[in-house]
C-alpha positions in Angstrom: 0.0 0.0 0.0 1.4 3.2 -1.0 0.3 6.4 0.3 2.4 8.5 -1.7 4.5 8.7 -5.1 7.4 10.8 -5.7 7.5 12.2 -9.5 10.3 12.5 -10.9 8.8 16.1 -12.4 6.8 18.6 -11.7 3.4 18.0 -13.4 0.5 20.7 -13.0 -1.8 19.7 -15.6 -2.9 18.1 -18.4 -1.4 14.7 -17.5 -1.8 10.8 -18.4 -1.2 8.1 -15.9 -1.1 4.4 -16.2 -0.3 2.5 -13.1 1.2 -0.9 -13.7 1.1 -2.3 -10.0 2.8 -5.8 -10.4 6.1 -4.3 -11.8 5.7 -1.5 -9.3 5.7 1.3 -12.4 4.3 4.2 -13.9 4.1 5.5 -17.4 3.3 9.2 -17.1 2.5 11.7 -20.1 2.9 16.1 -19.6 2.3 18.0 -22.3 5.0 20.6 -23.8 6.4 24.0 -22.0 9.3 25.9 -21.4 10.0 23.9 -18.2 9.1 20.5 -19.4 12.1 18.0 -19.9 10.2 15.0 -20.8 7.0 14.6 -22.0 6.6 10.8 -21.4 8.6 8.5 -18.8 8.3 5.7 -16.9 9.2 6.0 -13.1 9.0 3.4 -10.0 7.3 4.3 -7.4 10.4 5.4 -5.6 10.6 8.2 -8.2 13.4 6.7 -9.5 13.2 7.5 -13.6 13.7 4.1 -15.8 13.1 5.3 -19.5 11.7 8.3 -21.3 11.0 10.6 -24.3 12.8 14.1 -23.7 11.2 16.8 -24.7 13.7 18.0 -27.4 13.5 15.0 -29.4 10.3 16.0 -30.8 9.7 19.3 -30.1 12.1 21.9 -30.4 12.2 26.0 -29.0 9.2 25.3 -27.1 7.8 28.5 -25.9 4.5 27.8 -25.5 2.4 26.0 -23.3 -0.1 22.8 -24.5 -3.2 22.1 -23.2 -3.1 17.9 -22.1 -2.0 15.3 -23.5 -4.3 12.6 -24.4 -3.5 9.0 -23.9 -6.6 7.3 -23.8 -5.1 3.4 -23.3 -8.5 2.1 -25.3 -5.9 -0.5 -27.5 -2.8 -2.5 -26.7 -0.8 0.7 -27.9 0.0 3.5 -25.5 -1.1 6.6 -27.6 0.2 9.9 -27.4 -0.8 13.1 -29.0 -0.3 16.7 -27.7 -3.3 19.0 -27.5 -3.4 22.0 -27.9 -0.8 23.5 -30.5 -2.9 26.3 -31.7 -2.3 26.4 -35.5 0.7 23.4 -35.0 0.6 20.3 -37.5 0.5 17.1 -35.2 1.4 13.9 -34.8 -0.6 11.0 -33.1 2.0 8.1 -31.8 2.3 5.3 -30.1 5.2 4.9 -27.7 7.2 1.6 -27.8 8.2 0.7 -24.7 11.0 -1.6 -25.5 12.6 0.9 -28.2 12.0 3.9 -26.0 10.7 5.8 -28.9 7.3 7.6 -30.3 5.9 6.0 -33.7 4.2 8.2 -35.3 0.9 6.5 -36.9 -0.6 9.8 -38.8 -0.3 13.5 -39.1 -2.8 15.9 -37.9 -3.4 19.0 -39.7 -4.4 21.4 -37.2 -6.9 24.4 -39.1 -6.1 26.8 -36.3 -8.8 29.6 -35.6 -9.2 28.5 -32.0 -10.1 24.8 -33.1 -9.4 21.8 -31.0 -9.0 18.1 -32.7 -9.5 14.9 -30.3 -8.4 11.7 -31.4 -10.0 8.6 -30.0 -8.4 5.0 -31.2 -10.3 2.0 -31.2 -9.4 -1.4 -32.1 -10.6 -1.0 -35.5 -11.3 2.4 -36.0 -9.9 5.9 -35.5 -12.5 9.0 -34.3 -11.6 12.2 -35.6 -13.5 15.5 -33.7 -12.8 18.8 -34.7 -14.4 21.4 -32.3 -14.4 25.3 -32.2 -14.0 27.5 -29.0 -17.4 29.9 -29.1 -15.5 32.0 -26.4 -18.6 31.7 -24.0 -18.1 30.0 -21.0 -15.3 27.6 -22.4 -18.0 25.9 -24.9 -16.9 24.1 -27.8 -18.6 23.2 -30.2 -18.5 20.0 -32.9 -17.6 21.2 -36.3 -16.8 18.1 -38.1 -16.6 14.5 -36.7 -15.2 11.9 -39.1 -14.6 7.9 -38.2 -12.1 6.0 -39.7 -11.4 2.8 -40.7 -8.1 1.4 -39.7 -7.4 -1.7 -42.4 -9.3 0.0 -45.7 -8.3 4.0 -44.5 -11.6 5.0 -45.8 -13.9 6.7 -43.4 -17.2 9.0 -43.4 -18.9 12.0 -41.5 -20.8 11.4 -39.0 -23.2 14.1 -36.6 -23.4 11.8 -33.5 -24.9 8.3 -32.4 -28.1 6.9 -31.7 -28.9 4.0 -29.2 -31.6 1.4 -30.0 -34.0 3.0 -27.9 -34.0 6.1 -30.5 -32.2 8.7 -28.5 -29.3 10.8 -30.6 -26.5 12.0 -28.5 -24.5 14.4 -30.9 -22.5 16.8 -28.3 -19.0 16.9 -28.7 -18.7 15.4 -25.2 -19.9 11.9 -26.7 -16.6 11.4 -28.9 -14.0 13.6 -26.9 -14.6 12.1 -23.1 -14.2 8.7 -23.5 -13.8 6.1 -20.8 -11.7 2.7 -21.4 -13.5 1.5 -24.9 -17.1 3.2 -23.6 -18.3 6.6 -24.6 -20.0 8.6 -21.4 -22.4 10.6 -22.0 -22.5 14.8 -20.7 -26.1 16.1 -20.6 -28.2 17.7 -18.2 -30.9 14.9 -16.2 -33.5 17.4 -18.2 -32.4 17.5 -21.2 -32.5 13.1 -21.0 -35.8 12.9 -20.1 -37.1 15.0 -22.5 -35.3 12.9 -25.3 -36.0 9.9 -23.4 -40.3 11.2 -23.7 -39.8 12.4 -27.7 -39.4 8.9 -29.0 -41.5 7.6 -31.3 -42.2 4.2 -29.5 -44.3 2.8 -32.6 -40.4 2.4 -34.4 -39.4 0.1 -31.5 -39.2 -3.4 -31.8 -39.9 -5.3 -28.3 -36.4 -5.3 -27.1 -35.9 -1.2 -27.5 -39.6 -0.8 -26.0 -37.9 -2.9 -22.9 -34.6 -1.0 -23.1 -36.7 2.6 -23.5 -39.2 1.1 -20.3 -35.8 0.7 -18.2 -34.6 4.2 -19.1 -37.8 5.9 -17.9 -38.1 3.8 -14.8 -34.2 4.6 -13.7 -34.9 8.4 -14.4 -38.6 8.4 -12.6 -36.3 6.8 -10.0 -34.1 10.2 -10.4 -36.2 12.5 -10.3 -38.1 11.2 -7.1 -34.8 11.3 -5.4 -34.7 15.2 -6.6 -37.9 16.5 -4.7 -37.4 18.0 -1.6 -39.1 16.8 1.1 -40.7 18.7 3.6 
């Protein structure tokens, strides 16, 4: 049991960890700045450094800050990107441990004008967001979303996805925060149930009527737990 984990840097934000707790490592991402020396390494957890990627390998008179990195550890690869490099090209990797190196897998063409681009790898498939800072309240918004496939390289637009019951969920939220090989899902309990009301149950075949019936029973649930009492 370990209370506590020296780091062999100074990390603030913006960081990936993987814990691996039978060799007693972790492989920790930080994205670039002027007072970043590596941007991936694996430590013990003495905080004793084994391996890593300096910073100046693969990116050069840094004098900016990123955003995060993203290493989202959905596959057998560990994949790295930086995010954000304002009007920067990119590319995504995957780091190999036993070479100590990044691979880079494709290049990222950033369009600039306050845009952000996510990358979420699946086994098969690569999704590609593009979103645009509206400057109010840190929104963003989707402006193209593209899925890719990984053996043929062709790929298609795409506005969001729908679950058998009929519901669409189309924020940008759905393809940037994913969770292991899951998608979670951002939205207001009001803005569900109102979806969850608006479908056209005479589409459904038995099974989505059933999955739709469990839906509104779990949010009646909700929502009785939400009235004040007294």
């Amino acid at each position: 049991m370990y209370s506590s984990i020296p780091l062999c840097e100074f990390v603030l934000y913006g960081n990936s960890f993987k814990v691996d707790s039978q060799k007693e490592e972790i492989l920790i991402t930080k994205p670039v700045s002027p007072q970043t020396e590596y941007i991936l390494w694996i430590q013990d957890f003495s905080g004793n450094r084994k391996q890593g990627i300096p910073m100046a390998d693969y990116y050069k008179d840094v004098t900016y800050f990123a955003g995060y990195t993203m290493t989202s550890f959905r596959t057998d690869h560990v994949d790295f990107y930086m995010q954000y490099l304002g009007n920067k090209d990119e590319y995504f990797y995957h780091y190999i441990p036993e070479e100590n190196i990044l691979s880079p897998v494709f290049k990222l063409q950033n369009p600039g004008d306050f845009s952000f681009v996510f990358i979420n790898e699946l086994p098969g498939q690569f999704i590609i967001s593009q979103t645009k800072d509206m400057g109010i309240g840190n929104d963003l918004t989707p402006t193209t979303q593209v899925i890719i496939d990984k053996k043929t390289l062709r790929g298609f637009y795409f506005t969001g996805f729908e679950l058998s019951s009929g519901i669409v969920f189309n924020e940008y939220g759905a393809t940037t925060r994913m969770l292991g090989p899951y998608f979670t899902i951002l939205n207001f309990g009001s803005d569900i149930i109102t979806k969850i009301k608006s479908v056209n149950t005479s589409t459904l075949s038995n099974e989505q009527k059933k999955e739709l019936l469990d839906l509104k029973s779990y949010w009646k649930v909700k929502i009785k737990m939400m009235i004040p009492v007294g």
